[in-house]
Backbone as CSV, one residue per row, in Angstrom:
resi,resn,N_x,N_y,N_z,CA_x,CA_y,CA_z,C_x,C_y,C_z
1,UNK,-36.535,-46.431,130.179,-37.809,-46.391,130.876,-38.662,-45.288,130.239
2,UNK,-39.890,-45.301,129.744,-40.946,-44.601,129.486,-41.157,-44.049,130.640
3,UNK,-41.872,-42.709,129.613,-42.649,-41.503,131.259,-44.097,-42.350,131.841
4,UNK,-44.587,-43.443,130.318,-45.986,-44.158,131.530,-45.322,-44.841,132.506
5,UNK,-43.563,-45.537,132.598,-43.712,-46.455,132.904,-43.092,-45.389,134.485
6,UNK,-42.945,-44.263,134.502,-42.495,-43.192,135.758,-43.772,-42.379,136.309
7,UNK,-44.752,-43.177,135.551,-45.983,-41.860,135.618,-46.535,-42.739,137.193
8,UNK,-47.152,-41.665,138.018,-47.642,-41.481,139.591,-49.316,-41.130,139.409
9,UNK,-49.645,-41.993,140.378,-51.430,-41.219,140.049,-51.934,-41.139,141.600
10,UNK,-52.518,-40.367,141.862,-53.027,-40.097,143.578,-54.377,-39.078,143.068
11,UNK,-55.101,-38.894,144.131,-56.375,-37.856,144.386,-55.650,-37.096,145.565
12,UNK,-55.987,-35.673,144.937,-55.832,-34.413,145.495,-57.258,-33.644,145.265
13,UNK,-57.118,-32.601,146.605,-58.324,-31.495,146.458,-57.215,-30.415,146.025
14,UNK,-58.229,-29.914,144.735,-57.357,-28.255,144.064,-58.062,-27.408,145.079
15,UNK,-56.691,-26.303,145.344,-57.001,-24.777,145.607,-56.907,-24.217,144.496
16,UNK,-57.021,-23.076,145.579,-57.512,-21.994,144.665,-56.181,-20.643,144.666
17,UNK,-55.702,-20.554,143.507,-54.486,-19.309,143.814,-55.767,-18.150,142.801
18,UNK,-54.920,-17.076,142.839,-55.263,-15.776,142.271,-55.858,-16.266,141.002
19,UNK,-56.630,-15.551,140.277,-56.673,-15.459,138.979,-57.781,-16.533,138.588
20,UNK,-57.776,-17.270,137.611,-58.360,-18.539,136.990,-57.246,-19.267,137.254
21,UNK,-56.504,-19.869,138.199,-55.678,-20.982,138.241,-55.998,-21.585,139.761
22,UNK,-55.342,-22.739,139.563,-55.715,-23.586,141.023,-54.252,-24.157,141.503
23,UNK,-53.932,-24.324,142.540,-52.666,-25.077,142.894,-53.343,-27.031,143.023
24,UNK,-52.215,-27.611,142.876,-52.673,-29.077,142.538,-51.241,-29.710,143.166
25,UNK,-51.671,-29.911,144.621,-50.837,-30.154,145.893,-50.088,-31.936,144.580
26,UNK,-48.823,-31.701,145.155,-47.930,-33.490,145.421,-47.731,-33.642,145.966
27,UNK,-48.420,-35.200,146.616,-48.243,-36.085,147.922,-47.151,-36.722,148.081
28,UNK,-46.156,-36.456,147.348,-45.145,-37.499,147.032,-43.301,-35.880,147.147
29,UNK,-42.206,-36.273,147.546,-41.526,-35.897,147.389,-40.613,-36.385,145.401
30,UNK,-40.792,-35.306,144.433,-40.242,-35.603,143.325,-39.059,-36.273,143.412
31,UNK,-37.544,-35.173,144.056,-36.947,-35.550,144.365,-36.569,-37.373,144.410
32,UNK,-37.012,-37.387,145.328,-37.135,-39.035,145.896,-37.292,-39.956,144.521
33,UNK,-38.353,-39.774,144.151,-39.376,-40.624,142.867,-38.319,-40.307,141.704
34,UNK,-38.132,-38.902,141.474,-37.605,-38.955,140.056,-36.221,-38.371,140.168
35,UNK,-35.770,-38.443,141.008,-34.313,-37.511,141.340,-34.339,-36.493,141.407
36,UNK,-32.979,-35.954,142.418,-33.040,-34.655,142.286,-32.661,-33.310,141.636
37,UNK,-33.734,-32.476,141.455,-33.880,-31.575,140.535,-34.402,-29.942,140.810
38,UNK,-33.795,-29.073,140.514,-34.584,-27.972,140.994,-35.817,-27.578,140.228
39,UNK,-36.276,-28.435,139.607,-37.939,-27.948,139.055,-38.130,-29.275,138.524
40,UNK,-39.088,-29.980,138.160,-39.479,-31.076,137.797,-40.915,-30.652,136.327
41,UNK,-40.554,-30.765,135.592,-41.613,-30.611,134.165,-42.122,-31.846,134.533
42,UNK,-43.698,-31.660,134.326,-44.538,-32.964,134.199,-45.543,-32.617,133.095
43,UNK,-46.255,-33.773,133.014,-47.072,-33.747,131.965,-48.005,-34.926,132.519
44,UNK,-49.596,-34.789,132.212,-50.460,-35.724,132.593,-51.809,-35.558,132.675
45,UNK,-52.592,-35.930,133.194,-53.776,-35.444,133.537,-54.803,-34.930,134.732
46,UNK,-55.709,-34.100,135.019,-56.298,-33.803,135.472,-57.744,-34.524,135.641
47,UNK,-58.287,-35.038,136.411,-59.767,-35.780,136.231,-60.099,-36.068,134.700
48,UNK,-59.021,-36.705,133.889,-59.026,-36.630,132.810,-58.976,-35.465,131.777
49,UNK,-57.898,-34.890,131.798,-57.779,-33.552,130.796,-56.370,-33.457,130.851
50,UNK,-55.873,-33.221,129.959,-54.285,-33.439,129.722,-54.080,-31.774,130.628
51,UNK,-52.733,-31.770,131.303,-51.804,-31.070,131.453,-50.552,-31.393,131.687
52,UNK,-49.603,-29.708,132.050,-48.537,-29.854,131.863,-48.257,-28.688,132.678
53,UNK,-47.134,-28.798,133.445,-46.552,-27.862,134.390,-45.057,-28.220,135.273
54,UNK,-45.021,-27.971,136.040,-43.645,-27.865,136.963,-43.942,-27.172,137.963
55,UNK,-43.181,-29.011,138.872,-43.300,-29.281,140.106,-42.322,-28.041,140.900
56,UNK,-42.696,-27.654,142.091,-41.774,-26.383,142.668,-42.321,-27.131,144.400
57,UNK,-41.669,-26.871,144.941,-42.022,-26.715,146.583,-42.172,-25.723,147.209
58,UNK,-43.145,-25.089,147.796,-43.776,-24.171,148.478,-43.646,-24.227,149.549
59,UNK,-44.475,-22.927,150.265,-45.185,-23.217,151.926,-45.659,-24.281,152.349
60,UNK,-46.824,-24.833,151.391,-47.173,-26.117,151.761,-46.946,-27.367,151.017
61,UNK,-45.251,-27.741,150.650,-45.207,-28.627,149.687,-44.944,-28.362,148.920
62,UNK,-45.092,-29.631,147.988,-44.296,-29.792,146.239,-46.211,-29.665,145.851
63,UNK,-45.524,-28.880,144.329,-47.014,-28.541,144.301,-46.851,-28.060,142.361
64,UNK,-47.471,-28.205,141.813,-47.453,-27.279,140.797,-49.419,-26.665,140.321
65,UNK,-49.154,-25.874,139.427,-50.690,-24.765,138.789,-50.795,-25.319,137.498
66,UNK,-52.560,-24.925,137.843,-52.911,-25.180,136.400,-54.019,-23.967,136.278
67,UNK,-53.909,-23.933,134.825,-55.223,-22.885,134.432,-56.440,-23.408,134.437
68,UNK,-57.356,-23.423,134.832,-58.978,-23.409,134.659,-59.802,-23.082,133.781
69,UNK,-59.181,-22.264,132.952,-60.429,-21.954,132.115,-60.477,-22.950,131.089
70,UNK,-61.324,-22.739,130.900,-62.111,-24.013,129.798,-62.195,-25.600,129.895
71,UNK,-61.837,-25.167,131.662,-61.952,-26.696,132.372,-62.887,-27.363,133.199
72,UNK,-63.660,-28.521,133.251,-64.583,-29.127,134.285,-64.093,-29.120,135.436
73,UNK,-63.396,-28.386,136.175,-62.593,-28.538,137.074,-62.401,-26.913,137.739
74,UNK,-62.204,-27.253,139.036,-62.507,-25.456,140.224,-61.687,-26.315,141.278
75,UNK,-61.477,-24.980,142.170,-61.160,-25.071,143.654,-61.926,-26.016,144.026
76,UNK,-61.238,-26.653,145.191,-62.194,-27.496,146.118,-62.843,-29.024,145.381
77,UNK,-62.450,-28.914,144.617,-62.981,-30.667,143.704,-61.910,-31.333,143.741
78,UNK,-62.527,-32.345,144.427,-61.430,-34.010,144.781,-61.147,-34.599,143.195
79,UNK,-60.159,-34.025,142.896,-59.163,-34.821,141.231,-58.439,-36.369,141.474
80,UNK,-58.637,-37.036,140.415,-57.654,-37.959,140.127,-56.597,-37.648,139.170
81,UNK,-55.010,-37.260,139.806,-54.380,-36.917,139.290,-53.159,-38.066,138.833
82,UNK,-52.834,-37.991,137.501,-51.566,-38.545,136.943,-50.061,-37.895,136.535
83,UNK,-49.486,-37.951,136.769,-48.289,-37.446,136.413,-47.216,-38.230,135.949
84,UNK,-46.034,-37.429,135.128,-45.343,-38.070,134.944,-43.984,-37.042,134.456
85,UNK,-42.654,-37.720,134.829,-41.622,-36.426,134.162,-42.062,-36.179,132.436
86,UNK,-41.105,-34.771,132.101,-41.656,-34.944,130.583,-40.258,-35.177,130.089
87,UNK,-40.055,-35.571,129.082,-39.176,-35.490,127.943,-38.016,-36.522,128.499
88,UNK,-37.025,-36.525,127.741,-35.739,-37.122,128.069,-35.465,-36.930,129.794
89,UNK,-35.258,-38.038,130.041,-34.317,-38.403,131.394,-33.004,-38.477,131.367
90,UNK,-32.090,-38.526,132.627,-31.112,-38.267,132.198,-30.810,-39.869,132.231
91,UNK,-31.236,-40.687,132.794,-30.982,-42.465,132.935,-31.343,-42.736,131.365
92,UNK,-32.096,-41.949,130.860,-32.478,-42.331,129.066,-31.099,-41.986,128.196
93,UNK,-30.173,-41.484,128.168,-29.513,-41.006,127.444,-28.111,-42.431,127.485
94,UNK,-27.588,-42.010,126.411,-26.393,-42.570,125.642,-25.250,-42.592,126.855
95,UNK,-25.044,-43.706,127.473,-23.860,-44.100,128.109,-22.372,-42.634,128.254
96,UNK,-22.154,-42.406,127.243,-21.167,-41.164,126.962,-21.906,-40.042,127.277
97,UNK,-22.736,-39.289,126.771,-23.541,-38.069,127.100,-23.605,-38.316,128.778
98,UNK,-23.942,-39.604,129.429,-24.798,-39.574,130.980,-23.269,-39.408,131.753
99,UNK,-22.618,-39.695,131.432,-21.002,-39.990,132.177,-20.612,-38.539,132.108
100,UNK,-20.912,-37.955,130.911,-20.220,-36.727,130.395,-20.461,-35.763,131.652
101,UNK,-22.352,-35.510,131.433,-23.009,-34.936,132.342,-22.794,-35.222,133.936
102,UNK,-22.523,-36.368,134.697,-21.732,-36.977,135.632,-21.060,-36.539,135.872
103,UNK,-20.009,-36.284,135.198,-18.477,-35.384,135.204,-18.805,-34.379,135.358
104,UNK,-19.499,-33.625,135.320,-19.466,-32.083,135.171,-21.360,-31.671,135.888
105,UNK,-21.162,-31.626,137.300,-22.624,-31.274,138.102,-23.516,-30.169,138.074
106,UNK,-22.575,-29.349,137.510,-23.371,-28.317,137.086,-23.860,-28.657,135.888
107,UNK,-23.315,-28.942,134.770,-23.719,-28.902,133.707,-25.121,-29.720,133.771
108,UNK,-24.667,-30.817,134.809,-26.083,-32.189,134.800,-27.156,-31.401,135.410
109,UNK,-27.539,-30.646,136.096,-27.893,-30.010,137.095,-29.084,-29.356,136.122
110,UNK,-28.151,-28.433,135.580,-28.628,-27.638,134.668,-29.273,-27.830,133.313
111,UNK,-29.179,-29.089,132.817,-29.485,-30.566,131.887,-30.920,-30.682,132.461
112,UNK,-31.142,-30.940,133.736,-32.391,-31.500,134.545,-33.059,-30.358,134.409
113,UNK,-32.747,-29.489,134.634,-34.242,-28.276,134.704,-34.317,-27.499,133.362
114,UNK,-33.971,-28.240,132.376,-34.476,-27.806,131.062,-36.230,-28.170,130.597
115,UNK,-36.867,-27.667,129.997,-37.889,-28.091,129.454,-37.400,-28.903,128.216
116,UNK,-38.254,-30.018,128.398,-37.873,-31.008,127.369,-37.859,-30.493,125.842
117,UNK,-38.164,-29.379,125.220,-37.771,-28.800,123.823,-36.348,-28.642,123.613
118,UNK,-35.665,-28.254,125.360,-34.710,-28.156,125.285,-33.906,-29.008,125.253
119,UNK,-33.578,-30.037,126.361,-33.055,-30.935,125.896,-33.339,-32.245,124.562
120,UNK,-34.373,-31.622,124.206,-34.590,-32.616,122.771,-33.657,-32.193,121.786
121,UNK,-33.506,-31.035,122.209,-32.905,-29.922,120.457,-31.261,-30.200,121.037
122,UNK,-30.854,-30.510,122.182,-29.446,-30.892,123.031,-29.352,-32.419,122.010
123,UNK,-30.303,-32.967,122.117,-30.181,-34.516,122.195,-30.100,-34.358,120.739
124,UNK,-30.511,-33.956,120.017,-30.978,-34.092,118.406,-29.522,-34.142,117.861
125,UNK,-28.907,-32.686,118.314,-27.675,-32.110,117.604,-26.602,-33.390,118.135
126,UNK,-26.661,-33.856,118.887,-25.359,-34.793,119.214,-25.944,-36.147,118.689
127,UNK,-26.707,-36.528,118.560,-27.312,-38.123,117.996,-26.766,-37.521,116.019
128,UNK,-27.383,-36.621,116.003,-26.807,-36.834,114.243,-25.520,-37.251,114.046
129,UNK,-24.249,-37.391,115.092,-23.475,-37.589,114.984,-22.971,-39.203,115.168
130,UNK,-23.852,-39.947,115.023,-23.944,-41.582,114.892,-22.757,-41.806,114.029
131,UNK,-22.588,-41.872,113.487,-21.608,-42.027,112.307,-20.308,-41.620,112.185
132,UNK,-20.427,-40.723,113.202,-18.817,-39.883,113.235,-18.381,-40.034,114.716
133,UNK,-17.634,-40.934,115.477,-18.092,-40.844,116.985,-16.538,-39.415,117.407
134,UNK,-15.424,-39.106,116.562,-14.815,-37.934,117.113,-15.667,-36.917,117.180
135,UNK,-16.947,-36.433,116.265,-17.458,-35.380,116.233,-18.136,-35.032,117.210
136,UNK,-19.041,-36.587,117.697,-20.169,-37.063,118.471,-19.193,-36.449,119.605
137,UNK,-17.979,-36.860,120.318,-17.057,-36.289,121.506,-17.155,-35.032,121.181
138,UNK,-16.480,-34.100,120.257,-16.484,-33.261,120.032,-17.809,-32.108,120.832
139,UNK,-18.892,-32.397,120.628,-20.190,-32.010,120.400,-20.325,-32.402,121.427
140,UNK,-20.785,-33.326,122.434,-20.723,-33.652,124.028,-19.796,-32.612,124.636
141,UNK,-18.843,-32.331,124.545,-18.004,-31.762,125.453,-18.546,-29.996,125.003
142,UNK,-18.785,-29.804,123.683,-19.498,-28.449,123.387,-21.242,-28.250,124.643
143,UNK,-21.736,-29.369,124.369,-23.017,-29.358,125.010,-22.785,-29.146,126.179
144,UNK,-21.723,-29.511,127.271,-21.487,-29.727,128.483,-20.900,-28.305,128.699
145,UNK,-19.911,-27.351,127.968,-19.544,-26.476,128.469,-20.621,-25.347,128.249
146,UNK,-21.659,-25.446,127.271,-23.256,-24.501,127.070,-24.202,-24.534,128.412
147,UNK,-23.440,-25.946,128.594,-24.758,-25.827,129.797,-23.740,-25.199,131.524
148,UNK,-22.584,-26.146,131.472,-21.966,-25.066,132.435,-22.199,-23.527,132.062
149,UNK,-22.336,-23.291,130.990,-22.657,-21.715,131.199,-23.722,-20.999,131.567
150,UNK,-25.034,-21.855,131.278,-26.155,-22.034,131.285,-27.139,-21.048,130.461
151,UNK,-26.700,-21.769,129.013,-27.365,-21.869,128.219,-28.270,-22.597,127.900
152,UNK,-29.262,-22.509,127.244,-30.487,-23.075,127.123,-30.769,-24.021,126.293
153,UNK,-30.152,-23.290,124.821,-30.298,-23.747,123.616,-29.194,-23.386,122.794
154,UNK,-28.588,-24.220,121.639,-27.440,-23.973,121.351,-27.217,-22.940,120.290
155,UNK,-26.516,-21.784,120.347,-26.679,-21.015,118.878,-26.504,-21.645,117.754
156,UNK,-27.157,-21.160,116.691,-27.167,-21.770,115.436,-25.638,-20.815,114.791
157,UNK,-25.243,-21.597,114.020,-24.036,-20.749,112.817,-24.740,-20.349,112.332
């Protein structure tokens, strides 16, 4: 499944937090829509203007910020907003990697609230291993015990 084909669109009124940023309320529980996760990365638009942030639940709701500056856009203006998760899902991944992660809840857990650089550079290092599928195991079960540790990104040799 594609992120257009996960992407959500509703109208919200932005507040206003501290600074040049605005909060940009979700009408929708993530959870629910995209599974559950302790932070949700999205990516999408604003009354037409690309952004990108992460979904959190607040005082009032699931909600994530955006910056303002250099935007047609303030407190108090009724937006048409789009969203969508970013990067790799975990339903996107290789039968073995999704089972792997399955097996081990922390590790999956901790898989989900990566920013997608991260799990791309996860996904990269174990796909080169097409060709070799002991290594490909090998390297799954390395990825799974990095992230039980909760690591981010994998050290380089």
């Amino acid at each position: 499944m594609s992120s257009a084909d996960r992407a959500l669109g509703y109208t919200t009124t932005l507040e206003a937090l501290p600074g040049s940023k605005a909060r940009v309320p979700v009408p929708f529980d993530p959870n629910e829509v995209w599974g559950t996760k302790r932070e949700h990365h999205v990516g999408g638009a604003i009354a037409g203007v690309r952004v990108r942030g992460s979904i959190r639940k607040d005082d009032g709701g699931w909600s994530f910020s955006v910056s303002l500056c250099n935007r047609p856009i303030g407190p108090g203006d009724v937006v048409n907003v789009v969203i969508s998760p970013e990067g790799p899902q975990r339903s996107d991944l290789e039968p073995d990697l999704r089972a792997a992660l399955e097996a081990s809840p922390g590790a999956g857990a901790f898989f989900d609230s990566l920013a997608q650089f991260y799990r791309k550079s996860y996904l990269r290092w174990i796909d080169a291993t097409k060709r070799r599928p002991d290594v490909r195991a090998e390297r799954i079960a390395e990825v799974v015990r990095l992230l039980n540790a909760g690591v981010k990104e994998r050290p380089r040799p």
